[in-house]
LUMLUMDREN-2810 file (N, C-alpha, C; in Angstrom, 1 decimal):
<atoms>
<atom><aa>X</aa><ch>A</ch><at>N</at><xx>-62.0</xx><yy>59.6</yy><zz>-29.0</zz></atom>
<atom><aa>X</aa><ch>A</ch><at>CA</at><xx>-62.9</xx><yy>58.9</yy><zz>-29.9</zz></atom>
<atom><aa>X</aa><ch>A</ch><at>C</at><xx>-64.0</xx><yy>59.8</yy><zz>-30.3</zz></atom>
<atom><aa>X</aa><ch>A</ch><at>N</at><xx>-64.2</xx><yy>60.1</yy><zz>-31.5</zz></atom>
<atom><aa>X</aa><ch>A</ch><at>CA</at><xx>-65.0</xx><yy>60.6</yy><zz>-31.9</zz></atom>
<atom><aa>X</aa><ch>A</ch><at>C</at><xx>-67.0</xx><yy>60.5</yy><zz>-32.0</zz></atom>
<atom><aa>X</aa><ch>A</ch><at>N</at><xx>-68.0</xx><yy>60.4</yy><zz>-31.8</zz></atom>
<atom><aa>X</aa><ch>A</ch><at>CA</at><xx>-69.2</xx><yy>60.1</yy><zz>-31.8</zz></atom>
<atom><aa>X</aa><ch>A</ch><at>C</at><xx>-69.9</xx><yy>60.7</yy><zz>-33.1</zz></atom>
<atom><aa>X</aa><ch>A</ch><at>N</at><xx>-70.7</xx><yy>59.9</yy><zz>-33.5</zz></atom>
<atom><aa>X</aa><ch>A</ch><at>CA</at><xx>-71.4</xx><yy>60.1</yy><zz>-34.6</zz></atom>
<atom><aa>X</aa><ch>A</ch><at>C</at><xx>-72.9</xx><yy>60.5</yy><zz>-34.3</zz></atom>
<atom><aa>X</aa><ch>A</ch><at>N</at><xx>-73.7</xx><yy>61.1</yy><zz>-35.3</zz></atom>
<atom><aa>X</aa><ch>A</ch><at>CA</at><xx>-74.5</xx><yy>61.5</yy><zz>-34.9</zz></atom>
<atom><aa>X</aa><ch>A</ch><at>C</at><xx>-75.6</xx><yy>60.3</yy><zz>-35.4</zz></atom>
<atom><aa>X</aa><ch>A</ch><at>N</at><xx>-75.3</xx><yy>59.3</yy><zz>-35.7</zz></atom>
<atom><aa>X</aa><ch>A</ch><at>CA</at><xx>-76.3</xx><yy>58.5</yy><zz>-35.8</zz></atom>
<atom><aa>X</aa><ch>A</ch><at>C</at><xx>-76.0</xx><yy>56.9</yy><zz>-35.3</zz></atom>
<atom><aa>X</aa><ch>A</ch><at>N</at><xx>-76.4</xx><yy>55.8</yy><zz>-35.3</zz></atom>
<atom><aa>X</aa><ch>A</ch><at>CA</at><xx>-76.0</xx><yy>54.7</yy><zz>-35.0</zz></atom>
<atom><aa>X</aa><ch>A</ch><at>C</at><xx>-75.7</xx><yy>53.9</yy><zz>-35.5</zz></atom>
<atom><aa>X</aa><ch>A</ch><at>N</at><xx>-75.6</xx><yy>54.6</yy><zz>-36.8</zz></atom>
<atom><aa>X</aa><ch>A</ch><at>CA</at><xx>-74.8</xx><yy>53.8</yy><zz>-38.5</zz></atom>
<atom><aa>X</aa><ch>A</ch><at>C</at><xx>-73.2</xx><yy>54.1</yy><zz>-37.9</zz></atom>
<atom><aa>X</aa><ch>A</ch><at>N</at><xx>-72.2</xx><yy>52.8</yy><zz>-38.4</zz></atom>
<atom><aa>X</aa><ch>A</ch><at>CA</at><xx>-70.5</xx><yy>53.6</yy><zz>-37.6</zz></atom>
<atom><aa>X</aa><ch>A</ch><at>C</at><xx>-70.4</xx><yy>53.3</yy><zz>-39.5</zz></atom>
<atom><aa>X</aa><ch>A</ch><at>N</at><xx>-69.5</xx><yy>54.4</yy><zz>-40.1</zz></atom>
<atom><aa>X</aa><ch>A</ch><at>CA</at><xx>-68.7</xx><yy>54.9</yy><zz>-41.1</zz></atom>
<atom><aa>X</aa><ch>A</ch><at>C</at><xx>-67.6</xx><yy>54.2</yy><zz>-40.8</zz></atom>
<atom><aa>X</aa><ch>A</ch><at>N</at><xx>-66.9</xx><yy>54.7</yy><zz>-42.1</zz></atom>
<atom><aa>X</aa><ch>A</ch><at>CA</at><xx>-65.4</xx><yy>54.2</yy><zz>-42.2</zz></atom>
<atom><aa>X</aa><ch>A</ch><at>C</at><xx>-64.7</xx><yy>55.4</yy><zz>-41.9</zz></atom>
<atom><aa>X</aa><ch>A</ch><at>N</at><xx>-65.4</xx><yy>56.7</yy><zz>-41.1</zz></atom>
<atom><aa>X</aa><ch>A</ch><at>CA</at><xx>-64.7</xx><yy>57.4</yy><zz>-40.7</zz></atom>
<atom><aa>X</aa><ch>A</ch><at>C</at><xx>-64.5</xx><yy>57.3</yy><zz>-39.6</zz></atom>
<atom><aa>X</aa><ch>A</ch><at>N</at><xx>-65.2</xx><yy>56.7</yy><zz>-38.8</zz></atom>
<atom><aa>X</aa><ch>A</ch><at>CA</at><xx>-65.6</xx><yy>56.5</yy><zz>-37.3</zz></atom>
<atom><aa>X</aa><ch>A</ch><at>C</at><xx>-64.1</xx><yy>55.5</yy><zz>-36.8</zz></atom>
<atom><aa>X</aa><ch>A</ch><at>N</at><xx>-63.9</xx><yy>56.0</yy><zz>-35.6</zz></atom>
<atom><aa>X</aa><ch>A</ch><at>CA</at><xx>-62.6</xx><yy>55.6</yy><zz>-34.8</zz></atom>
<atom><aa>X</aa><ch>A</ch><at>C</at><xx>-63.3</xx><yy>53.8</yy><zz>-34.3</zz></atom>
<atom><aa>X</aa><ch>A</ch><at>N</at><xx>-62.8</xx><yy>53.0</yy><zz>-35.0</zz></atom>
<atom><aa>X</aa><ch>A</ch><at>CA</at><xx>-63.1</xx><yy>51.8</yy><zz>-34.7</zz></atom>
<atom><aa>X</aa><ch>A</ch><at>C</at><xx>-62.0</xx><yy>50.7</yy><zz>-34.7</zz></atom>
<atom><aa>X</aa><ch>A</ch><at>N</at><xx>-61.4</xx><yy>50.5</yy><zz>-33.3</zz></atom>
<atom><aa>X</aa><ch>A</ch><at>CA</at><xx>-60.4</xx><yy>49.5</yy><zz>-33.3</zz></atom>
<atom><aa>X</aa><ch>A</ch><at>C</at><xx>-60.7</xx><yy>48.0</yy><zz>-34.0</zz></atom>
<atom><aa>X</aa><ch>A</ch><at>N</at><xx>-59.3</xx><yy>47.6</yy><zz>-34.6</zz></atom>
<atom><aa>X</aa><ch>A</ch><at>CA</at><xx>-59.4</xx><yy>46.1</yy><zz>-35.1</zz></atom>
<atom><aa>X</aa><ch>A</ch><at>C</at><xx>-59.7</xx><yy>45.1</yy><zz>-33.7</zz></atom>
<atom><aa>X</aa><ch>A</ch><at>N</at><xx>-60.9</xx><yy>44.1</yy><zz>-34.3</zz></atom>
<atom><aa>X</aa><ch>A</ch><at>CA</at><xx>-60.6</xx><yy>43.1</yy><zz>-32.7</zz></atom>
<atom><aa>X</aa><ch>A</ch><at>C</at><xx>-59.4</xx><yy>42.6</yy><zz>-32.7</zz></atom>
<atom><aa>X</aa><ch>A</ch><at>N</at><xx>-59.1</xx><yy>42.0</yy><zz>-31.4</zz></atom>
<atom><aa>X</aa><ch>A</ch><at>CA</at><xx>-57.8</xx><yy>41.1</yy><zz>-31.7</zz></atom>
<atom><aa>X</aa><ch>A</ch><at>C</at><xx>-58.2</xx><yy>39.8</yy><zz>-32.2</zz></atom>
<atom><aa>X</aa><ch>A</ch><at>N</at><xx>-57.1</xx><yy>39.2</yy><zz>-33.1</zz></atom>
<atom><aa>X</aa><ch>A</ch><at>CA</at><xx>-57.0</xx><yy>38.3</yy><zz>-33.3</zz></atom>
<atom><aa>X</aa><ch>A</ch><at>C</at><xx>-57.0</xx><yy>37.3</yy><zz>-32.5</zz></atom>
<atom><aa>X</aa><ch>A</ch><at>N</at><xx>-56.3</xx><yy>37.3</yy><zz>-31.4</zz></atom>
<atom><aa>X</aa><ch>A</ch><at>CA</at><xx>-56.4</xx><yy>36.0</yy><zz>-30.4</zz></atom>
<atom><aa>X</aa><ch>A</ch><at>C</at><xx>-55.1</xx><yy>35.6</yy><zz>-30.2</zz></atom>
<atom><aa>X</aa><ch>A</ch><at>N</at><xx>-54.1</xx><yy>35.5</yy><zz>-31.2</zz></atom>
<atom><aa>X</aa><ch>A</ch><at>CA</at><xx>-52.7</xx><yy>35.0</yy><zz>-31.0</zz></atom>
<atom><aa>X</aa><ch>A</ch><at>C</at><xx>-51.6</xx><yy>36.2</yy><zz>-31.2</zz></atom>
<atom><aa>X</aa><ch>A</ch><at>N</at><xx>-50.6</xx><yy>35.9</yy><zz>-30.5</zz></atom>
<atom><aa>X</aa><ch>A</ch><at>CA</at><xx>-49.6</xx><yy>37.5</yy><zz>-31.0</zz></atom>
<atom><aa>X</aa><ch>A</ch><at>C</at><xx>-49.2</xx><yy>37.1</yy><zz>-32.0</zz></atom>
<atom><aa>X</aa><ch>A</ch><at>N</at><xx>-48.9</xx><yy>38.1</yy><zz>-32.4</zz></atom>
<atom><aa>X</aa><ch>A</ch><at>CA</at><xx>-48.2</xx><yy>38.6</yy><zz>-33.7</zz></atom>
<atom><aa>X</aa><ch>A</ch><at>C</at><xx>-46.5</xx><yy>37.9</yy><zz>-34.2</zz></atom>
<atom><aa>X</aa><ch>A</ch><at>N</at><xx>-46.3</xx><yy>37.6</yy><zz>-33.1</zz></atom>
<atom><aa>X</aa><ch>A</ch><at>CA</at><xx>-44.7</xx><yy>36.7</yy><zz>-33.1</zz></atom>
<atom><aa>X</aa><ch>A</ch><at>C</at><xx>-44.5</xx><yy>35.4</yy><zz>-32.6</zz></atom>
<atom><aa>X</aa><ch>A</ch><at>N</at><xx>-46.0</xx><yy>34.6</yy><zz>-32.5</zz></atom>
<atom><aa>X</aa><ch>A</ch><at>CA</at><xx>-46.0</xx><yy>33.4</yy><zz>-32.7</zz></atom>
<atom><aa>X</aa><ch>A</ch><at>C</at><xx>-45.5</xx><yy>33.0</yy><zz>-34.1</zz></atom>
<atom><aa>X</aa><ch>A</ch><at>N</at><xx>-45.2</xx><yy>31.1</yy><zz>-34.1</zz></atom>
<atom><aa>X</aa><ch>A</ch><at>CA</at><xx>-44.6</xx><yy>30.8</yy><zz>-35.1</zz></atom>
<atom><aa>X</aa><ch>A</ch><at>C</at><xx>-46.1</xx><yy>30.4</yy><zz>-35.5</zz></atom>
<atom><aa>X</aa><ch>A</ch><at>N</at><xx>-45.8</xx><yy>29.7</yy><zz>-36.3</zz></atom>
<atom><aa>X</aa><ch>A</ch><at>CA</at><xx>-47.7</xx><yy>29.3</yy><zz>-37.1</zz></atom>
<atom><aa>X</aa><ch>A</ch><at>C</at><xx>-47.5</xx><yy>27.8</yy><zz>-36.7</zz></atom>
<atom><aa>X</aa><ch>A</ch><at>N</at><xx>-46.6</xx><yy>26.8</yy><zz>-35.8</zz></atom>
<atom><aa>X</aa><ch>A</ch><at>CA</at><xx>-46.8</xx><yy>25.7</yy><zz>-35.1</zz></atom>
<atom><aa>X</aa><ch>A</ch><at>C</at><xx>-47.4</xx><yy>26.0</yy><zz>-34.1</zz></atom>
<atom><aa>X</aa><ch>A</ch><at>N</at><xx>-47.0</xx><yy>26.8</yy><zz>-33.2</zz></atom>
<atom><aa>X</aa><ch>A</ch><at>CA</at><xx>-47.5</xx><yy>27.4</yy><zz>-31.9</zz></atom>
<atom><aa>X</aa><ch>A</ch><at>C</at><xx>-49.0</xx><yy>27.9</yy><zz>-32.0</zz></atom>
<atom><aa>X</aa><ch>A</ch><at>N</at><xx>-49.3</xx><yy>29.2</yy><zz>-32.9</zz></atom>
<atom><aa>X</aa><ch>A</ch><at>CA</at><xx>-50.5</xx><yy>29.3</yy><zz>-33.1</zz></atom>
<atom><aa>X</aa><ch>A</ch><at>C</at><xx>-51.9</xx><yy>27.7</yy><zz>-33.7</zz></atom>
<atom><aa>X</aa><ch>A</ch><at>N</at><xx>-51.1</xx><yy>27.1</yy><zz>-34.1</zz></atom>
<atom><aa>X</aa><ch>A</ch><at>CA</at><xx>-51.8</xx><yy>26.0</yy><zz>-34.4</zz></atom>
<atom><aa>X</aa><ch>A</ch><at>C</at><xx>-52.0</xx><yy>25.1</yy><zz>-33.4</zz></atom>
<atom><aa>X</aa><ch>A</ch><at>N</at><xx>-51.1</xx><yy>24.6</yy><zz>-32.3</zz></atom>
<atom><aa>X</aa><ch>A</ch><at>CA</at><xx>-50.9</xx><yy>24.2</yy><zz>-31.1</zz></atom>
<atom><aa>X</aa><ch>A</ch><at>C</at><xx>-51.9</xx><yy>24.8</yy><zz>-30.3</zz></atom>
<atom><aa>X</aa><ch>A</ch><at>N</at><xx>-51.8</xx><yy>26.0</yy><zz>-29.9</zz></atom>
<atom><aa>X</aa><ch>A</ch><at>CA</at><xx>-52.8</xx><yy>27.1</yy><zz>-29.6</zz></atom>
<atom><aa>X</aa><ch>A</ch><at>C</at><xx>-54.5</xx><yy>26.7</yy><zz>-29.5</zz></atom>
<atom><aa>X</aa><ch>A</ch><at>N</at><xx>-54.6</xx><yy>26.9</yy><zz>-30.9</zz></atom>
<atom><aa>X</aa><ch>A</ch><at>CA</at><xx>-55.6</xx><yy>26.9</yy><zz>-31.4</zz></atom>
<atom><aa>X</aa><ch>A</ch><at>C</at><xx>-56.4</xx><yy>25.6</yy><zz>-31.3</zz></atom>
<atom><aa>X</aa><ch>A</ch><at>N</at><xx>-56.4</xx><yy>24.3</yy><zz>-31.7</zz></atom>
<atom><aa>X</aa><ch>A</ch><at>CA</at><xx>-56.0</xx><yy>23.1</yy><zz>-31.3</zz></atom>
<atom><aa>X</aa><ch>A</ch><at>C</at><xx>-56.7</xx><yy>23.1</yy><zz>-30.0</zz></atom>
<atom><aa>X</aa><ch>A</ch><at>N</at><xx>-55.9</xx><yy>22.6</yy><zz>-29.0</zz></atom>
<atom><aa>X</aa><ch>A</ch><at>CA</at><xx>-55.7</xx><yy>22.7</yy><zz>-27.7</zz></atom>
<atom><aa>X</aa><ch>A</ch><at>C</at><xx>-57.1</xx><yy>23.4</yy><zz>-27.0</zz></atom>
<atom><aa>X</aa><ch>A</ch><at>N</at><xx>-57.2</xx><yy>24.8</yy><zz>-27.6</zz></atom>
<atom><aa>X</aa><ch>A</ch><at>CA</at><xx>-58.4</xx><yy>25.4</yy><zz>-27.3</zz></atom>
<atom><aa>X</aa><ch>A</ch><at>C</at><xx>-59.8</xx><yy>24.9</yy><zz>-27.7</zz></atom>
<atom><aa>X</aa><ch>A</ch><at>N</at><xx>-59.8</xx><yy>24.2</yy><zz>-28.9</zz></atom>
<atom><aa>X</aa><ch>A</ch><at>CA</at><xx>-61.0</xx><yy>23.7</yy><zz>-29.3</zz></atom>
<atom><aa>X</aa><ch>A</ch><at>C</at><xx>-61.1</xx><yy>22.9</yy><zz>-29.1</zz></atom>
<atom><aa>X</aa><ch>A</ch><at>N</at><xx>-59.9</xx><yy>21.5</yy><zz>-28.4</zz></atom>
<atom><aa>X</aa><ch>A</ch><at>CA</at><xx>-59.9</xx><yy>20.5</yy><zz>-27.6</zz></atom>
<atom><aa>X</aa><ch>A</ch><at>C</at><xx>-60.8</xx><yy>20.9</yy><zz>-26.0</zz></atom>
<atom><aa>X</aa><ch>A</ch><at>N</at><xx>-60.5</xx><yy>21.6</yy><zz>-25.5</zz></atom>
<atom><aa>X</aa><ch>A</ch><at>CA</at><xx>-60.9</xx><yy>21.8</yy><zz>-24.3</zz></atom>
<atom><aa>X</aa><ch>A</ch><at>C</at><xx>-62.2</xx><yy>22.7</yy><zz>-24.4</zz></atom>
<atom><aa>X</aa><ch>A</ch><at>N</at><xx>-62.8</xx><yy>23.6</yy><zz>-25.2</zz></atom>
<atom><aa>X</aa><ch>A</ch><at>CA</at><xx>-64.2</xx><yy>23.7</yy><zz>-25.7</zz></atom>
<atom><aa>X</aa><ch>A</ch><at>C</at><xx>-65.2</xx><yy>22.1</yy><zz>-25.6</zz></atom>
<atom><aa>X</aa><ch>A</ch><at>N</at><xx>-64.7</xx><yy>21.5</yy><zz>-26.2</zz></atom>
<atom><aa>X</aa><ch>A</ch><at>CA</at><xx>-65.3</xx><yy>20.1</yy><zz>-26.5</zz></atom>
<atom><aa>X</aa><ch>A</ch><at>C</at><xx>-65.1</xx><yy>19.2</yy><zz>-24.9</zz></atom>
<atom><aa>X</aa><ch>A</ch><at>N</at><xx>-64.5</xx><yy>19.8</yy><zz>-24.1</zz></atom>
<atom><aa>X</aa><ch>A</ch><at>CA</at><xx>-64.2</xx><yy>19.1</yy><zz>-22.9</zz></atom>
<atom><aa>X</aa><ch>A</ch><at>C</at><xx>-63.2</xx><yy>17.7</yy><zz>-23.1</zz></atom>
<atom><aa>X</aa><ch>A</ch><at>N</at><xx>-62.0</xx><yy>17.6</yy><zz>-23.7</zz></atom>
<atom><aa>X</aa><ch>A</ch><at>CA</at><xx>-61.5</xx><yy>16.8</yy><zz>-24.4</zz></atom>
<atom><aa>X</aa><ch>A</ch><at>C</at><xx>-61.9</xx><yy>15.8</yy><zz>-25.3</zz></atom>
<atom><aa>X</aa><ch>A</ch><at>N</at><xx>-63.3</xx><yy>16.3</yy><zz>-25.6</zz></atom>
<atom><aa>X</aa><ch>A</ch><at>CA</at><xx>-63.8</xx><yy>15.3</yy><zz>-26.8</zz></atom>
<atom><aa>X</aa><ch>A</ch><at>C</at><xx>-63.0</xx><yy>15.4</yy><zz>-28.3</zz></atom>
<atom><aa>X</aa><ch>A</ch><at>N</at><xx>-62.2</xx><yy>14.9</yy><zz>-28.2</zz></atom>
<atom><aa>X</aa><ch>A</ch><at>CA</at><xx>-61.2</xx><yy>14.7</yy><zz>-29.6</zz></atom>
<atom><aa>X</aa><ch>A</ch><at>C</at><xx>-61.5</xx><yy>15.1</yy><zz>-31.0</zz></atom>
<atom><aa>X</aa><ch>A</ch><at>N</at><xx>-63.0</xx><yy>13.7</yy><zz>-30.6</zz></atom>
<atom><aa>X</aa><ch>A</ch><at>CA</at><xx>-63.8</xx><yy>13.4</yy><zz>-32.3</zz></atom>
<atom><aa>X</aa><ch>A</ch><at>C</at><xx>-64.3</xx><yy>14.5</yy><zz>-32.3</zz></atom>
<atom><aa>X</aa><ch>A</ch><at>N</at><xx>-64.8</xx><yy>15.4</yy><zz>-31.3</zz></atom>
<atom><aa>X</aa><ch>A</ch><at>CA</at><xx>-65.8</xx><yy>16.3</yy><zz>-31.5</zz></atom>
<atom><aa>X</aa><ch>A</ch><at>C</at><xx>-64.8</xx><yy>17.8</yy><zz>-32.1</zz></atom>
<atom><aa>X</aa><ch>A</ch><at>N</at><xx>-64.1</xx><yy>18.0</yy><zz>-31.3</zz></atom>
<atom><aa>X</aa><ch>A</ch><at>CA</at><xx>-63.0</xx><yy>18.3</yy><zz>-31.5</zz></atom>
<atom><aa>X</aa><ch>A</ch><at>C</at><xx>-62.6</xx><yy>18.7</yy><zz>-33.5</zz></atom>
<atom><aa>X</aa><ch>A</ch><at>N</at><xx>-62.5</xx><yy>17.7</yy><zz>-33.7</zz></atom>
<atom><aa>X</aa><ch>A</ch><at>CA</at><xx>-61.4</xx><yy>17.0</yy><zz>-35.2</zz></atom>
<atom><aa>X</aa><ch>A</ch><at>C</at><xx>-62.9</xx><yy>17.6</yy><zz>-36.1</zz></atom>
<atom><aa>X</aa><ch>A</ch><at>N</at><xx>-64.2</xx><yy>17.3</yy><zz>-35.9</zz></atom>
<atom><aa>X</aa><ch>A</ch><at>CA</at><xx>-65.4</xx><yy>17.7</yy><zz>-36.6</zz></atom>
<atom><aa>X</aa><ch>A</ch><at>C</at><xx>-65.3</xx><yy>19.3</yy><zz>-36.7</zz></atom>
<atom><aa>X</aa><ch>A</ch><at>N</at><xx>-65.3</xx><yy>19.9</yy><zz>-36.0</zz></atom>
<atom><aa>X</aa><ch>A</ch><at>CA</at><xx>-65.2</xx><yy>21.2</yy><zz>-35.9</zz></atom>
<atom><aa>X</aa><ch>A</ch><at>C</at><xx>-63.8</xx><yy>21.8</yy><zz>-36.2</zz></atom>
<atom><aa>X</aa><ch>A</ch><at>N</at><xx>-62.8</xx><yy>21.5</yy><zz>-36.6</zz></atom>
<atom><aa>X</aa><ch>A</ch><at>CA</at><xx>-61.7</xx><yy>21.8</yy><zz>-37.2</zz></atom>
<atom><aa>X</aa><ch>A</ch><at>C</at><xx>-61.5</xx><yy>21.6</yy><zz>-38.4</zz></atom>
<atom><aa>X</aa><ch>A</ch><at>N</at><xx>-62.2</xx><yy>20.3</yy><zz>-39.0</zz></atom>
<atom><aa>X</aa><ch>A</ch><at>CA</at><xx>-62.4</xx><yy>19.7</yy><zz>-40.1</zz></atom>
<atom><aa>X</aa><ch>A</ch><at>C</at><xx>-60.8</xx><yy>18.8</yy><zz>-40.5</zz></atom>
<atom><aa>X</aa><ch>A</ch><at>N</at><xx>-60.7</xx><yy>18.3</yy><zz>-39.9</zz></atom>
<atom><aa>X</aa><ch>A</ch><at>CA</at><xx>-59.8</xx><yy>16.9</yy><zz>-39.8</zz></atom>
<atom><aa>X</aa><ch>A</ch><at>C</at><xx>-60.4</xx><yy>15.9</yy><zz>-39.2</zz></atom>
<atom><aa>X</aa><ch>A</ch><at>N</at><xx>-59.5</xx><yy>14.7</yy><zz>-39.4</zz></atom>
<atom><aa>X</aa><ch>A</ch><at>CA</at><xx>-59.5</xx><yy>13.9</yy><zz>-39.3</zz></atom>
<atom><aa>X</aa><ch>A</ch><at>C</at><xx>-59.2</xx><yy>13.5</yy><zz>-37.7</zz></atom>
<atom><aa>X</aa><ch>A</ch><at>N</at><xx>-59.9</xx><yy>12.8</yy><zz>-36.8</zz></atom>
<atom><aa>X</aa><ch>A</ch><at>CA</at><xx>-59.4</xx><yy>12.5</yy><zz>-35.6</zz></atom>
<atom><aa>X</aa><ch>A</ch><at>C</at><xx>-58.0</xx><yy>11.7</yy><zz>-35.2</zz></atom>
<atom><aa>X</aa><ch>A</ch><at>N</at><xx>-57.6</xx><yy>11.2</yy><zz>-36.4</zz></atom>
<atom><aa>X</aa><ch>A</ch><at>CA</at><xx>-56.2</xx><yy>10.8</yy><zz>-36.3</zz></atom>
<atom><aa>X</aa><ch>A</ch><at>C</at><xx>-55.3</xx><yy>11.9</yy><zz>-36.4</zz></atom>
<atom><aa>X</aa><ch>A</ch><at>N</at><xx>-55.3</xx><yy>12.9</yy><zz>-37.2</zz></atom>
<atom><aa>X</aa><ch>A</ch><at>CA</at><xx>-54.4</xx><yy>14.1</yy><zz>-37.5</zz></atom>
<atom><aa>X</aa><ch>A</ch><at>C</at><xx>-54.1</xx><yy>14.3</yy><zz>-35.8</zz></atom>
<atom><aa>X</aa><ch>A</ch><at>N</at><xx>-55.4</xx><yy>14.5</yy><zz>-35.2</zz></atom>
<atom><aa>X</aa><ch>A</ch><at>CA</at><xx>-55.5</xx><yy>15.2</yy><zz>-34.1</zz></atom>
<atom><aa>X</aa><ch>A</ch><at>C</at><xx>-54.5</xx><yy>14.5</yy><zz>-32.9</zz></atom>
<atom><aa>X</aa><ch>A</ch><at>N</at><xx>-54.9</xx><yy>13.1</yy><zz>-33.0</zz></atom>
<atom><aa>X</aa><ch>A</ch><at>CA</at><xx>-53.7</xx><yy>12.4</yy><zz>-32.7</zz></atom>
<atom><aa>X</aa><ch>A</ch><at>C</at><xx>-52.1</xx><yy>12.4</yy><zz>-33.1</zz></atom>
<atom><aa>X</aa><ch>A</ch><at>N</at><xx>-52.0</xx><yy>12.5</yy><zz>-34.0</zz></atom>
<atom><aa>X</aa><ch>A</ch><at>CA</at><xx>-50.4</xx><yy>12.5</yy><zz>-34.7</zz></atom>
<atom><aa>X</aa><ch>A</ch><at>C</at><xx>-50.4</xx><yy>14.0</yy><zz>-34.0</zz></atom>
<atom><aa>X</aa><ch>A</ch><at>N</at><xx>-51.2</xx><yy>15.1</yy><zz>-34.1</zz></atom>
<atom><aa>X</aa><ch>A</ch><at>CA</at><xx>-50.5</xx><yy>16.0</yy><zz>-33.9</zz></atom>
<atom><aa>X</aa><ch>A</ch><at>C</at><xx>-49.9</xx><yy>16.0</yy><zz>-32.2</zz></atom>
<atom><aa>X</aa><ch>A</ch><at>N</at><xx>-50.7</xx><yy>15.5</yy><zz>-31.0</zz></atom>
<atom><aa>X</aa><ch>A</ch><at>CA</at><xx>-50.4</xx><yy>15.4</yy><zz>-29.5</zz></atom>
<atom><aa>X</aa><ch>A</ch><at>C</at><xx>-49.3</xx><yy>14.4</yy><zz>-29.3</zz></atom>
<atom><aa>X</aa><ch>A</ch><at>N</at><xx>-48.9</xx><yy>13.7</yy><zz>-30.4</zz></atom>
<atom><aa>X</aa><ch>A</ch><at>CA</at><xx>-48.2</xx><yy>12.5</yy><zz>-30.2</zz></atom>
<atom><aa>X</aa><ch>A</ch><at>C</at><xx>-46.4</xx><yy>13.7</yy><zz>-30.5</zz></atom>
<atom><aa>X</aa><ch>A</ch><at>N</at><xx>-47.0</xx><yy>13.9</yy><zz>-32.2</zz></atom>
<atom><aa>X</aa><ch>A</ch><at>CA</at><xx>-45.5</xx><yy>15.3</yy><zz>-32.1</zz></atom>
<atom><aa>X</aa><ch>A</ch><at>C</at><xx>-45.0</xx><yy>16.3</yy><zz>-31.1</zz></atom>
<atom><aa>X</aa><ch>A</ch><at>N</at><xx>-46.5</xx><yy>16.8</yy><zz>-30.4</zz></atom>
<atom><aa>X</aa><ch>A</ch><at>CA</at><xx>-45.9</xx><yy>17.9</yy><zz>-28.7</zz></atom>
<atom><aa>X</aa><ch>A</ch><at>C</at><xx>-45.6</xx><yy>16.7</yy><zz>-28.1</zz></atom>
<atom><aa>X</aa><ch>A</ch><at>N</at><xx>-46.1</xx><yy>15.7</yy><zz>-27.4</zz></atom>
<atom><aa>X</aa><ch>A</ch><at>CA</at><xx>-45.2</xx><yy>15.3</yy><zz>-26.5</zz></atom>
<atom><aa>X</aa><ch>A</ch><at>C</at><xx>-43.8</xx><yy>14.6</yy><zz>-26.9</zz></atom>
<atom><aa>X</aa><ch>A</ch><at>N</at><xx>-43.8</xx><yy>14.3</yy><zz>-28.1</zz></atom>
<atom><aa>X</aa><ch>A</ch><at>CA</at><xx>-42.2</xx><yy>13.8</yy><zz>-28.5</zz></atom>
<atom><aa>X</aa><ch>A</ch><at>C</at><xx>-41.4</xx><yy>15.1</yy><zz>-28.6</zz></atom>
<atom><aa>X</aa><ch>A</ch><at>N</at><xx>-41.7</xx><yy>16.4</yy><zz>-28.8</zz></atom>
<atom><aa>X</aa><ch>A</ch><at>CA</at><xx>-40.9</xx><yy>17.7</yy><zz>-28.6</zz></atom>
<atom><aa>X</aa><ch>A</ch><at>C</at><xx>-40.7</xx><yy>18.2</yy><zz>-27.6</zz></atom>
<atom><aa>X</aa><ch>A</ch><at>N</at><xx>-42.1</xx><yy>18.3</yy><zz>-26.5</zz></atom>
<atom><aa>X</aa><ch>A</ch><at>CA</at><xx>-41.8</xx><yy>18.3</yy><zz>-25.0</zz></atom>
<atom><aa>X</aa><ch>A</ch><at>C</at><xx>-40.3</xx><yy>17.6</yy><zz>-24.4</zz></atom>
<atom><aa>X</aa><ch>A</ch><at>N</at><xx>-40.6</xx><yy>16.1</yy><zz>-25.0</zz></atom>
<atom><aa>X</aa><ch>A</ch><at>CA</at><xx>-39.7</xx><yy>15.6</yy><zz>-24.6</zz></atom>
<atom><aa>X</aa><ch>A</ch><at>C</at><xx>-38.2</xx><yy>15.7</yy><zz>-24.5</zz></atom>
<atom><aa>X</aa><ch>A</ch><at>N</at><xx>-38.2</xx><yy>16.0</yy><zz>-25.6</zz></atom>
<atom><aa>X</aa><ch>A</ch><at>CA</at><xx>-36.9</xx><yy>16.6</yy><zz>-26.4</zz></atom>
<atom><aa>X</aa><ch>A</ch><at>C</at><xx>-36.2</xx><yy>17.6</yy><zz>-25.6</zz></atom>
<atom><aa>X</aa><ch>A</ch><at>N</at><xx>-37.3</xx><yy>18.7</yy><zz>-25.2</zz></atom>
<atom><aa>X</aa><ch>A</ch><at>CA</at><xx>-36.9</xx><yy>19.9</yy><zz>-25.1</zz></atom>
<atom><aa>X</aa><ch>A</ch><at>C</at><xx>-36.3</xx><yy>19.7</yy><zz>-23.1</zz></atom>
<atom><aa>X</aa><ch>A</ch><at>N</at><xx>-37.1</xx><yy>18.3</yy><zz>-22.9</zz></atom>
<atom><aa>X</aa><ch>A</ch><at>CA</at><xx>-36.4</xx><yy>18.2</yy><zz>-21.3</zz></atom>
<atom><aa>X</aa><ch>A</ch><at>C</at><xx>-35.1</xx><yy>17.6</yy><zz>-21.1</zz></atom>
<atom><aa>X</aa><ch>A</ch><at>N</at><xx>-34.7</xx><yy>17.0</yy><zz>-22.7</zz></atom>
<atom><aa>X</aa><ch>A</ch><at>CA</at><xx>-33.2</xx><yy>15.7</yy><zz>-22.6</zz></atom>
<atom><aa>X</aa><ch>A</ch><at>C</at><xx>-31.9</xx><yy>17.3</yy><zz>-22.3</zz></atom>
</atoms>
């Protein structure tokens, strides 16, 4: 890694991308499942609070836990 002489960083300066958060070969259900779930449990399972900060609807949020556990399901028959 290279150091610069001042404490301005350039577009020449060796500067990794942050990570995203999710791999790269997730499907975009999974990442959304993910994602979800994480801002559900930020909120302490507060739902509504939850659905506010995602910008849906607290029903969405529902329909969407109601679809993993009917696939869960699925995926145990």
């Amino acid at each position: 890694m290279s150091q610069s002489n001042n404490s301005e960083i350039s577009l020449g300066d060796n500067v990794t991308q942050p990570s995203l958060g999710y791999p790269n070969d997730w499907p975009l259900s999974a990442v959304e499942k993910a994602h979800i779930q994480q801002i559900v449990a930020l909120h302490e399972g507060n739902k509504s609070a939850a659905a506010r900060d995602l910008g849906v609807a607290r029903k969405t949020l529902e329909r969407k836990y109601k679809e993993w556990e009917s696939e869960d399901l699925s995926h145990e028959s």
